[in-house]
Wavefront OBJ file of the C-alpha trace (Angstrom):
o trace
v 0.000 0.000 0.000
v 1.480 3.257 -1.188
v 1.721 6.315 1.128
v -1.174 8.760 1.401
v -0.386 12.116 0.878
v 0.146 14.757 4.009
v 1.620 17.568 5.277
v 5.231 17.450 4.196
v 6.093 19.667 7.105
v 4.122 17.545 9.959
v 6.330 14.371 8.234
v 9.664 16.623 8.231
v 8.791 17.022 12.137
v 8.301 13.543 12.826
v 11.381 12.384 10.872
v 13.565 15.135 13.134
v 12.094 13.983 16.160
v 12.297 9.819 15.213
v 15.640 9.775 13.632
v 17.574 12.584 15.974
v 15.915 11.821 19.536
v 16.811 8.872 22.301
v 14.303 5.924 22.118
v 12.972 7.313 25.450
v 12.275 10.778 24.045
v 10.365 9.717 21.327
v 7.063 9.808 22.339
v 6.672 12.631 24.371
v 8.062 14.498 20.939
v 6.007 12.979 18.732
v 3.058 12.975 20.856
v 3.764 17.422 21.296
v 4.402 17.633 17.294
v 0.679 15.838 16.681
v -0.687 18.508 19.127
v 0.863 20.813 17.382
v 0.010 19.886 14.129
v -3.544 20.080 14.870
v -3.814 22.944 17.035
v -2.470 25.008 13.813
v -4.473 23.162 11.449
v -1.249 21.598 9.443
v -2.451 18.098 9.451
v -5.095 17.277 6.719
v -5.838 13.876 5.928
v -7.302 12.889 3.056
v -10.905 12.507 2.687
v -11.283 8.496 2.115
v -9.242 8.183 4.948
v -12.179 9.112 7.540
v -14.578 7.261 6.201
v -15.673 4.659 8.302
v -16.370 1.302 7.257
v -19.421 -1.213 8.377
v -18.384 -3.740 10.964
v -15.663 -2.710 12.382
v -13.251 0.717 13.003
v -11.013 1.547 9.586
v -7.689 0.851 9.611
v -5.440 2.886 6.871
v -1.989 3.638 6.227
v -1.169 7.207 6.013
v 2.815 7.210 6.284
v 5.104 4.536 6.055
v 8.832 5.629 6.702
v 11.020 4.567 4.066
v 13.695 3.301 6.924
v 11.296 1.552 8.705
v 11.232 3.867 12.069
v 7.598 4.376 12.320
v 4.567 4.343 10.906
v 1.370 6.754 10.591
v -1.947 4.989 10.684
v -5.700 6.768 10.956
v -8.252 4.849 12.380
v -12.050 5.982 11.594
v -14.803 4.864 14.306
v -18.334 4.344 13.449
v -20.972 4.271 16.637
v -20.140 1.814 18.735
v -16.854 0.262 17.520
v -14.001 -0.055 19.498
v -11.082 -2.823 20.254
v -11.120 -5.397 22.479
v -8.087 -5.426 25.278
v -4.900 -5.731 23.313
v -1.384 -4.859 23.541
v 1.363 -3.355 20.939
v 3.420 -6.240 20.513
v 5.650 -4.007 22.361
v 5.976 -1.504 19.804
v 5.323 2.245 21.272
v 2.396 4.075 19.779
v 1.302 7.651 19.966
v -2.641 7.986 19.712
v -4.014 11.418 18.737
v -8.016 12.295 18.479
v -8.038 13.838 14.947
v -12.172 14.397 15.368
v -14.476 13.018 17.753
v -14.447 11.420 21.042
v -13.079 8.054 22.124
v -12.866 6.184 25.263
v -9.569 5.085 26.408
v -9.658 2.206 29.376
v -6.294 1.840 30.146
v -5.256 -1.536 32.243
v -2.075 -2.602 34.534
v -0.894 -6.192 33.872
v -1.171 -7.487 37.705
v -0.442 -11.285 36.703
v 0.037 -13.650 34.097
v 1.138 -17.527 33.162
v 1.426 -19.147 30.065
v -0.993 -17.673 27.545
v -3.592 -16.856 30.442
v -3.215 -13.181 32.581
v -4.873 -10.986 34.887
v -5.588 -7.180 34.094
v -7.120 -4.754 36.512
v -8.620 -1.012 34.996
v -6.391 1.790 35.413
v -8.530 4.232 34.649
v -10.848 5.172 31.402
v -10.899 8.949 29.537
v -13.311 10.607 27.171
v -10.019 12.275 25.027
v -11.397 14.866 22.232
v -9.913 16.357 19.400
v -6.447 17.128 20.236
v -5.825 15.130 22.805
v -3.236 12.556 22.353
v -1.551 9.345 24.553
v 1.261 7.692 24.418
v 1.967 3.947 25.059
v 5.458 2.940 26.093
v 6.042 -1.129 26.857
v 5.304 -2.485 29.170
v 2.579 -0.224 29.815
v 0.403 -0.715 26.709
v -2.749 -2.776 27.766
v -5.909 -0.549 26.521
v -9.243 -0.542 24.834
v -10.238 1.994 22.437
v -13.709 2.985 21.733
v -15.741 5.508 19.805
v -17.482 7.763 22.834
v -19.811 9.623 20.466
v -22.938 8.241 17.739
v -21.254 9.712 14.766
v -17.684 8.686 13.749
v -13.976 9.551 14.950
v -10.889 9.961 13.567
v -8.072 9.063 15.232
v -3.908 9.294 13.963
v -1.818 6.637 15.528
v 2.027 6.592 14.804
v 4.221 3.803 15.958
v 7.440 2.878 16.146
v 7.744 0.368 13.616
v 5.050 -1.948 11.448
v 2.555 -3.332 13.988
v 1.636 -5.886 11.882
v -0.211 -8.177 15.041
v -1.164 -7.388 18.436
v -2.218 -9.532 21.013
v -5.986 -9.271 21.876
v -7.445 -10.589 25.534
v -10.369 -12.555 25.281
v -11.893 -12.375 28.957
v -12.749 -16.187 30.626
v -15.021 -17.219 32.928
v -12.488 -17.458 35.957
v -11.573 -13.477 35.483
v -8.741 -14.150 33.561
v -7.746 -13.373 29.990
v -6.403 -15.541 27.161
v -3.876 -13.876 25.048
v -4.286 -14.737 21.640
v -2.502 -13.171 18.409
v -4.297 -10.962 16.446
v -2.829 -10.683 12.619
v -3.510 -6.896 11.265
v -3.808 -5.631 8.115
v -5.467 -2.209 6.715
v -8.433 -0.874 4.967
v -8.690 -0.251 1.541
l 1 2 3 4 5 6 7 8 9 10 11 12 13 14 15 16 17 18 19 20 21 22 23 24 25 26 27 28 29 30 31 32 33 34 35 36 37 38 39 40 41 42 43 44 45 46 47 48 49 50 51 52 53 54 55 56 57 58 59 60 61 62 63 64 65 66 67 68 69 70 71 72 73 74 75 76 77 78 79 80 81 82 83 84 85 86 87 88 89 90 91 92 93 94 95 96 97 98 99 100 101 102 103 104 105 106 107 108 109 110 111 112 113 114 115 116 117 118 119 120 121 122 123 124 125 126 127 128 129 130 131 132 133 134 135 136 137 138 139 140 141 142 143 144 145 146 147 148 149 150 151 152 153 154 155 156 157 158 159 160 161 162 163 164 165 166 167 168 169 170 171 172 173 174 175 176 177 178 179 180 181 182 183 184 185 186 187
């Protein structure tokens, strides 16, 4: 899939910040240049890109970086979509609210033992337009959700091809079985 076209100066910004910062600066940087970006209005995406799709939330590529550093995805929510519990893969991952409102539940791992764990709730958020997150392994355990009955956009860049996650199905007992989850992304 072939990159989308956007702001050449929001991708200028996020090539400074991904190629010249420390692996721990990275997301707080990236995370301040999507604020930025759409506090001043300099990131447009393009129109079939916030579309959303029937079943399920959108998943298309916006920005693929040609060394492989990260990776710019938009996500549009119809009513009622969201994730289930899932991880990165331990990739990190900035989430920005492009338009909208989504629920964030974010969970601590408390236990876990063989493919079966344990999660308790952290805490959940109603995060509008502008807001953004960052998740840094080990702490990367959410669920995302569309808080609003018309759809959201949000702008997710991560630090590398996520390619799978690993989703939580919840069990009987309380626990959760970890299975992989192979992604792929909207035409």
């Amino acid at each position: 899939m072939k990159n989308a076209q956007m702001s050449g100066a929001v991708r200028e910004q996020l090539d400074a910040v991904i190629h010249r910062k420390t692996e721990s600066e990275i997301p707080e940087a990236v995370k301040a240049v999507l604020i930025d970006a759409l506090k001043c209005g300099s990131l447009a995406l393009p129109a079939e890109y916030v579309q959303p799709v029937e079943g399920s939330y959108a998943r298309r590529l916006l920005h693929r970086d040609p060394s492989g550093s990260y990776t710019m995805v938009v996500m549009t929510w119809g009513p009622g979509q969201r994730t289930a519990l899932h991880d990165h893969a331990g990739i990190w991952c900035v989430e920005c609210v492009v338009d909208g409102n989504m629920e964030v539940s974010q969970y601590d791992l408390t236990s876990g033992e063989g493919e079966r764990f344990r999660f308790e709730r952290r805490n959940t958020v109603i995060a509008g337009r502008g807001t953004a997150g960052c998740l840094i392994p080990p702490f990367e355990y959410h669920v995302l959700a569309n808080a609003q009955e018309k759809p959201s956009v949000t702008l997710h860049v991560y630090g590398g091809e996520m390619d799978h996650c690993h989703v939580f199905e919840p069990q009987p007992d309380g626990s959760y079985l970890r299975l992989r989850k192979e992604l792929c992304y909207t035409q």
